[in-house]
N, C-alpha and C positions, 0 to 999 in steps of 0.2 A: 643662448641669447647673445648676441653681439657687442659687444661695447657702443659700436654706435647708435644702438637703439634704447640707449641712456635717456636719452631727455624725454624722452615719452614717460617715464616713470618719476615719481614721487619722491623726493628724497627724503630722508628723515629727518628732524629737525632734534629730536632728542633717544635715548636708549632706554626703552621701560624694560621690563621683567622680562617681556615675551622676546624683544629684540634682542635681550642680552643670550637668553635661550638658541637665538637660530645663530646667532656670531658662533655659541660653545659647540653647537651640530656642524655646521657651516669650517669650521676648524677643525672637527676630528675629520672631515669629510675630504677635506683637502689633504692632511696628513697621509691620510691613509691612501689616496692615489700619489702622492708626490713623496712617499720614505723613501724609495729607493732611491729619488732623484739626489737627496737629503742625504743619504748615508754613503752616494758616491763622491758626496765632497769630502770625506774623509783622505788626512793629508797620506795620510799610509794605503798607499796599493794592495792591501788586503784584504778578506773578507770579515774585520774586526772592526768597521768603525759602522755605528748603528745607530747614529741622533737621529735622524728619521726615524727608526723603528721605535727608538725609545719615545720622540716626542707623541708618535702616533696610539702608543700604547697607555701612556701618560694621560693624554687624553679622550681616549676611548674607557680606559676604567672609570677615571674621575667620573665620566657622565652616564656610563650604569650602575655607577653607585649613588650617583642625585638622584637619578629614574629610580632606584630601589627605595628609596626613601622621599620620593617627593609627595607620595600622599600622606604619608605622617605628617611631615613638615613643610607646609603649605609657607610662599617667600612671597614679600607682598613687597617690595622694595630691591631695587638693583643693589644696595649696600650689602643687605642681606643677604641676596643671592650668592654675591661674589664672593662675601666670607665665607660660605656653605663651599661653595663649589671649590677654595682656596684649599679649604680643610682638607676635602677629599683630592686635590690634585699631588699636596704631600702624600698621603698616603699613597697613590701609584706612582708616585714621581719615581722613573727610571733612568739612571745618568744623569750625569750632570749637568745636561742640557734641561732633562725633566723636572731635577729642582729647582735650579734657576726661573722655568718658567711657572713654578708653583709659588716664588719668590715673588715675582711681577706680579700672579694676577692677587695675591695678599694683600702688596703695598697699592693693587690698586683698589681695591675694598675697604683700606683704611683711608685712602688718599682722598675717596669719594664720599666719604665720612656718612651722614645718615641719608642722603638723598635719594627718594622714589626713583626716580632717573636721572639718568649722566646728559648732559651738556655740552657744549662747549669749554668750558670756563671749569666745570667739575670734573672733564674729563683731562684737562693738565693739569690739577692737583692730584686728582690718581696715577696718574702716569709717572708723575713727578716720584710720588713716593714708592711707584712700583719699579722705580730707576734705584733709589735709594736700597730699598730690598733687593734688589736685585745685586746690587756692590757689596752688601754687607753680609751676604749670603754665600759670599764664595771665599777661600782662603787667600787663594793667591792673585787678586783680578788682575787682568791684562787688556790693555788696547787690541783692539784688531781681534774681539771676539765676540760673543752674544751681549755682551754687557756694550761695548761701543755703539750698539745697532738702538739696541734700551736707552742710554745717553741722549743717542741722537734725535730717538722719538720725542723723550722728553723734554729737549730743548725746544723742539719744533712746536711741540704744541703748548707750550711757553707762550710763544710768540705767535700762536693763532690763536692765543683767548680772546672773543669775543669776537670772533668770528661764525659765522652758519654753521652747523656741525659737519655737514657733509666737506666744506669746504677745508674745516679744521684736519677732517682726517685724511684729507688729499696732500697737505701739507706735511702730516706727521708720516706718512707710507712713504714720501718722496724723499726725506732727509734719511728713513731708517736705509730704504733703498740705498743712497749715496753712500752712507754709511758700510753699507756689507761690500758695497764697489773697493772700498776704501781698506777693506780689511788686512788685503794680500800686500799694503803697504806699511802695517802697520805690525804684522807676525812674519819673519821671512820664511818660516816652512811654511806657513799659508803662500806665497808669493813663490817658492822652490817647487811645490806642486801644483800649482798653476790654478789653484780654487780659492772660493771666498770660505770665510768661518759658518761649516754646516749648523750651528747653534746660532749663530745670526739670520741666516737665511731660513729658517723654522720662525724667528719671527717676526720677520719679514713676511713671512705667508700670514702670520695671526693677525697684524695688521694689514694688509690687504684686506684678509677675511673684512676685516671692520670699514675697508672705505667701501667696499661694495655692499656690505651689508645698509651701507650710512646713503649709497648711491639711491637706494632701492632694487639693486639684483635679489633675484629671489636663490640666489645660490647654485642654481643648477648646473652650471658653467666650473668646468674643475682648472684652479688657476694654475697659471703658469708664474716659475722663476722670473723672469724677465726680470732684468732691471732695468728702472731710467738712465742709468747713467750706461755709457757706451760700451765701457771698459769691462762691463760685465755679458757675455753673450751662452746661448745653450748650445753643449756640444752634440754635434748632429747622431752620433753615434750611442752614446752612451746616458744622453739627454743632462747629465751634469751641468750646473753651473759653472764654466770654465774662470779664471781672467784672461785676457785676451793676451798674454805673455810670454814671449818664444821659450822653448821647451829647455832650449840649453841656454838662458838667462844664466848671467854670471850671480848667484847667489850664492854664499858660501855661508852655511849655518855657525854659528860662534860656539864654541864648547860650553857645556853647563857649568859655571866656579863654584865648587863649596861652596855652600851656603853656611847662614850663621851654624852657631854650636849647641845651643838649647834649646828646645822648645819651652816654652811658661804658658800655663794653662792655670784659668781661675775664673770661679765666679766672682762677681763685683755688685756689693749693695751701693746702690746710688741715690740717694736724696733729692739729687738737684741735675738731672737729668742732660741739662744745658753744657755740662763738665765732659761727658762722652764725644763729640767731637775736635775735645783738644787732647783727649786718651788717646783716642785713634792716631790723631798726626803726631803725636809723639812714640808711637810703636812703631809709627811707618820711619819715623826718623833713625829708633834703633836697630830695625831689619824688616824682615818678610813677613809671608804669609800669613798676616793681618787680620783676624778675625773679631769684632767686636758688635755680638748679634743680643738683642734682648726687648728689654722695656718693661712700665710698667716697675721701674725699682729694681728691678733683676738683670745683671746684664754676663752675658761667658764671652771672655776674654781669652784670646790665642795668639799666640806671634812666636817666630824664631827669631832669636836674639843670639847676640857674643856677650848681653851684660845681661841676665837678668835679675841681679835685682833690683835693675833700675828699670826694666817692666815691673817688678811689683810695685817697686815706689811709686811710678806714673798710676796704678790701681789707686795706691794710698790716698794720692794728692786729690784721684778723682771720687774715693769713696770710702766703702771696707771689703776691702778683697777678701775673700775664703776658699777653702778647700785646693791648696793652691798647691801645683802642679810641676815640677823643671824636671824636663826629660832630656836625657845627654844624646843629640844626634854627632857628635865630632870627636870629641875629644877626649881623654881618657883621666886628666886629672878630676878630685873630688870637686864640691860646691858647698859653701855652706851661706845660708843667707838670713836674715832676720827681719820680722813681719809682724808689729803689734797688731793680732788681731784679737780682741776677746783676752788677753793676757798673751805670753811671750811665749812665740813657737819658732824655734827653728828646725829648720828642713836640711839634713845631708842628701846629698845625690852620689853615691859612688859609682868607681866604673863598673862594679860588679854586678850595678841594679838593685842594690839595698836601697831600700828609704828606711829612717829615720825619724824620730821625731821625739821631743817633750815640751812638756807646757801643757796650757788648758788651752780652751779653745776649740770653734770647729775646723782649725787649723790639723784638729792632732786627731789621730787613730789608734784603735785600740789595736793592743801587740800582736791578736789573732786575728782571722779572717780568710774566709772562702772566693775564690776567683773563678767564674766561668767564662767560658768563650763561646762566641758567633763566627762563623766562617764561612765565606764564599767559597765553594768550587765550582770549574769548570768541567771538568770530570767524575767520573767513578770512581777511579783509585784515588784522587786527588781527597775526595770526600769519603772515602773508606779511612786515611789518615787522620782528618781532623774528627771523625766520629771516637776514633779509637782514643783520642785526648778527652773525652768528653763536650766536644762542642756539640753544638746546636747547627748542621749544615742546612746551606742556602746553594741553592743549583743556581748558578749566576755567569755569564759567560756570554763571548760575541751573540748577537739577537736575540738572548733574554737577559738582558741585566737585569740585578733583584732589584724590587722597586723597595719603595721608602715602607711600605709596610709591612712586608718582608722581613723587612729589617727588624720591626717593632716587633713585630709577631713573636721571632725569634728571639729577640731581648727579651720580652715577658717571658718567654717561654722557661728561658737559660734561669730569670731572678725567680723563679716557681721553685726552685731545689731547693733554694734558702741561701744560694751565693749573695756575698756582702757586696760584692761589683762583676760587671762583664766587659770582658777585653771585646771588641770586634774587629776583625782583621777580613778588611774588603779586599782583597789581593786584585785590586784591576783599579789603574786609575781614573777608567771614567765610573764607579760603582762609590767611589770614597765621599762627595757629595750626600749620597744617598744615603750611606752610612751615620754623616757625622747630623745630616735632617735629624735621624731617625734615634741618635743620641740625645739633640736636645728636647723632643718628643717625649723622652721616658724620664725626662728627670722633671718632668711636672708631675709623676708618680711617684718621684722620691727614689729612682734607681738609678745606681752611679754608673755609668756607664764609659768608656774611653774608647776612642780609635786609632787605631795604631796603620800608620802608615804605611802599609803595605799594599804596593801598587803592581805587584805581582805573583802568581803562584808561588814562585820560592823563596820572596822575602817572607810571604806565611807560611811557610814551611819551617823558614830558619826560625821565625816567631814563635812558631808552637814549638821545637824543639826545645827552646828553655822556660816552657810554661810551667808554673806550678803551682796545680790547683787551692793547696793548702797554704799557697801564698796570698799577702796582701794585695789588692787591685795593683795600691800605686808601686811596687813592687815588683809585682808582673809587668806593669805598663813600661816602667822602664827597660826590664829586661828584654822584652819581643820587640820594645819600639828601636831597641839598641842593635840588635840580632837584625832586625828588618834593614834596618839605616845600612849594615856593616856587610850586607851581600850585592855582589855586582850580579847584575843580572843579563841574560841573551835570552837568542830564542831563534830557530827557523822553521822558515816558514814558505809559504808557494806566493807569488803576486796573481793577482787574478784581475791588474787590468797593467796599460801603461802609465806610468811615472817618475818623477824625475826623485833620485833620494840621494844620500848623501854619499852612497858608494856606486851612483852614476843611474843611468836613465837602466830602467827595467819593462818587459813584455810579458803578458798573461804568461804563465807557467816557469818565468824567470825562478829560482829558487834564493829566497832574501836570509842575511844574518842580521842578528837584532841583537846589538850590546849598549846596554842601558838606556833602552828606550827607543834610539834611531838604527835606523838601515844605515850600514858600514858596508854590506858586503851585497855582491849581485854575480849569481853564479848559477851553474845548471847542473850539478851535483849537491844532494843534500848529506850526502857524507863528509862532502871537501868543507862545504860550506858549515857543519856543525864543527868540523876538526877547528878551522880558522877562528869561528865566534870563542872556542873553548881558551885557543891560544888568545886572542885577545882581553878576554876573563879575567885570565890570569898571568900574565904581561908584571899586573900591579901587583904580583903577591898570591897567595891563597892557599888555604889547608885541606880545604875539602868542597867540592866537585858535585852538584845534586841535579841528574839526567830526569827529568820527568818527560818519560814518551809517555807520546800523543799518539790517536786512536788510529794516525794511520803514517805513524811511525815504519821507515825503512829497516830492511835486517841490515847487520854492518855499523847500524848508528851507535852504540855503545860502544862497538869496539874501536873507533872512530873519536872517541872521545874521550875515551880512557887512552888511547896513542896520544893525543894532546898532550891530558897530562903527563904523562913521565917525561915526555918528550921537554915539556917547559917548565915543569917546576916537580925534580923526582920525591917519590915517598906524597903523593897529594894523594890522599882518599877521593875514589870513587862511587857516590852511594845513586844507585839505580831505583826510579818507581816508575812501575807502571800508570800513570794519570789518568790516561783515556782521555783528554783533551782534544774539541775540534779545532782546526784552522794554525796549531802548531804544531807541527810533528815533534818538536823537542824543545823544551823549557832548561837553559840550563843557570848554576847559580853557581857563584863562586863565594864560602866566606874566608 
């Protein structure tokens, strides 16, 4: 059907049950012709970035798991529906695109509060609040990504209350639109690789779904990227969402600085619920990765800080914090800090990873306790290693990342032995979303669960090697989350299109080095090119060296990088795994 033959058709004037229904089809429907398009906006020229695949998965399980149970549970209200279906999107939400938008469509099911159908006017209170969830769901938010595009929805349809609804949502598609045009000015590796933010432009497509749905298209029509604004165009080749941005654009990416020194983690009873928005801007004042998700009187509290006990105090002033949490990511001196809760608890933190504690309180733990772990591998060998610790493995890796139930599964699984808590270590950073869902999930079952930041195979490697079992949670937690923090990481790898990175423009089959996260290196030996990432490794330091080939790992590459080390730092241990890892040939870790 044509766009021009719009006006012959009917628009909608509001969303009942059934409509919200063909928007949830009408969305996996799209996903599922447009992942690739999706996942080639990925800023890395590899075959590892997958929000397409995740978003289309994300949303293809959610809705055979409505269909598996919609004759039980017959929904007579969009409110309804959308809670239902919010439920089940956490549960396969894959990546952190996928929670994010199981975030949205929650806040938009509360936002719409009890009404038969959405609106005009009810459909910017849900929006509103599924912008809200959608910020408060993520640790670290940032301009110029899926959350920008969410913003800009919600401001728009702000501003088109009481308007037609067809018209409203012509508004709200059009600013999300500008918005994702806007992205590559707002993240400079989005703007270095010449793409918009593929989690904004997923939904970008969810909205569309909804102004064509609101037009009266019957859907059959599979949409395209396009945006309104100019600046964004389709690449003829590769069908990507480009920006229109010459290839050698003077961008020069900034170094990552240290970040704070502790992390502070706690629950917060809150009486007066109104106190939570001046919690929040007071942790943003003391650092980073800001997490303050709850309700309902309950709320978990996250932030890296350089003071914390003046994130506790900010708890205090707002409630009564418990079970509370300071994990050392920097620095090596002790912590000691004091927290009336329930009577008088103080907490040491050493560098060793000991926790401490006396007093009453559900501040304090008893002197024994059991610790299991969850773990993501990408591999066979990688996941022969965390079996042999006793985890619980999750096969997670480029184009299947574990979804959020996954996760849960697995956490149930782990606290069935009788462990007093479970470490989970997602070793990928777009799976750590999914992860920390899937923690707040299980503690409405009363199991204590942590995630420990590891955003790559061999920080959960270094993680699990000081695990111990017959240790306390928070004990372990500090220990792996210390071990994880304390490894520099590489990796190489093959490019499998063109891109612009930060050790210069690369072509399909270029060979990439990856040292802490970014492309340093562009070269057509995967030997030269592992010797180089090992020496940059360890440039800063380091005692020991962890090689994990990948499944289609070159002969030469160990020896390759065991020359490194003697070469740059003599007497470094060498330890070799086989991983079986696709799309790296070699993971390496320096601690």
């Amino acid at each position: 059907m044509a766009r021009g033959s719009r006006s012959a058709l009917a628009s909608l004037e509001v969303l009942d049950v059934n409509a919200v229904r063909r928007w949830a089809v009408l969305i996996r429907s799209v996903f599922a012709a447009r992942r690739a398009e999706i996942d080639a906006l990925n800023v890395f020229p590899v075959p590892d970035g997958d929000t397409g695949t995740n978003l289309y998965l994300t949303f293809d399980g959610a809705i055979e798991r409505m269909l598996t149970e919609a004759a039980d549970q017959p929904l007579d209200s969009v409110a309804e529906l959308l809670k239902d279906f919010a439920g089940h999107l956490l549960w396969t939400a894959r990546g952190n695109s996928g929670v994010i938008l199981s975030q949205i469509v929650r806040g938009l099911a509360e936002g719409v509060g009890g009404c038969t159908v959405i609106d005009a006017d009810n459909l910017a209170a849900g929006l509103a609040q599924a912008d809200e969830r959608a910020w408060q769901g993520v640790t670290d938010p940032k301009e110029g990504t899926m959350l920008s595009v969410s913003r800009a929805a919600a401001a728009a349809s702000a501003e088109a209350s009481g308007l037609a609804f067809h018209d409203a949502t012509v508004r709200i598609l059009k600013a999300a639109q500008e918005a994702l045009a806007r992205t590559p000015e707002q993240l400079p590796v989005l703007a270095r690789a010449g793409v918009v933010d593929a989690g904004g432009a997923g939904l970008v497509l969810v909205l569309e779904c909804l102004e064509r749905l609101a037009a009266g298209d019957d859907g059959r029509v599979v949409l395209g990227l396009s945006s309104s604004d100019r600046r964004g165009r389709l690449h003829p080749e590769s069908g990507a969402l480009l920006v229109t941005r010459p290839l050698d654009a003077d961008v020069v990416p900034s170094g990552e600085p240290l970040g704070p020194e502790y992390e502070v983690m706690y629950l917060l009873s809150v009486e007066e619920e109104e106190r939570i928005p001046a919690l929040r801007t007071r942790l943003v004042e003391l650092g980073d990765s800001v997490l303050v998700v709850g309700g309902d009187g309950e709320w978990n509290v996250h932030a890296h800080v350089d003071d914390p006990g003046a994130a506790v105090e900010a708890g205090i002033e707002a409630g009564r914090p418990h079970r509370i949490r300071i994990t050392r990511l920097v620095t090596d001196d002790g912590l000691a800090i004091h927290t009336p809760e329930d009577g008088h608890v103080e907490v040491h933190v050493h560098a060793h990873g000991e926790v401490h504690g006396h007093g009453e309180g559900r501040g304090h733990e008893p002197e024994t306790g059991l610790t299991g772990v969850v773990a993501c591998a990408a591999g066979d060998g990688i996941a022969e290693i965390f079996t042999a610790v006793g985890a619980v493995v999750i096969s997670s890796g480029p184009g299947h990342r574990a979804a959020t139930g996954s996760f849960i599964e697995a956490i149930r699984q782990q606290h069935a032995t009788g462990v007093r808590g479970v470490i989970v270590l997602p070793n990928d950073a777009d799976t750590e979303l999914a992860a920390a869902a899937a923690a707040r999930a299980v503690a409405d079952e009363g199991i204590e669960t942590f995630v420990v930041r590891a955003r790559t195979a061999v920080q959960g490697l270094a993680a699990v090697a000081v695990f111990d079992p017959d240790a306390r949670p928070t004990s372990n937690l500090v220990a792996m989350q210390s071990a994880a923090a304390g490894t520099r990481h590489g990796a190489v790898t093959i490019a499998n299109r063109v891109g612009l990175t930060s050790g210069g423009p690369c072509e399909p089959g270029d060979v990439l080095g990856v040292v802490d996260g970014d492309i340093v290196i562009v070269g057509s030996d995967q030997l030269v090119v592992a010797r180089e990432v090992a020496h940059r490794l360890l440039s800063s330091g380091g005692e020991l060296v962890t090689l994990v080939l990948g499944e289609s790992a070159p002969d030469g590459l160990v020896a390759a990088v065991e020359a490194a080390a003697r070469e740059q730092r003599g007497g470094v241990e060498v330890s070799v795994l086989d991983g079986g890892q696709p799309v790296y040939t070699a993971l390496i870790g320096v601690e």
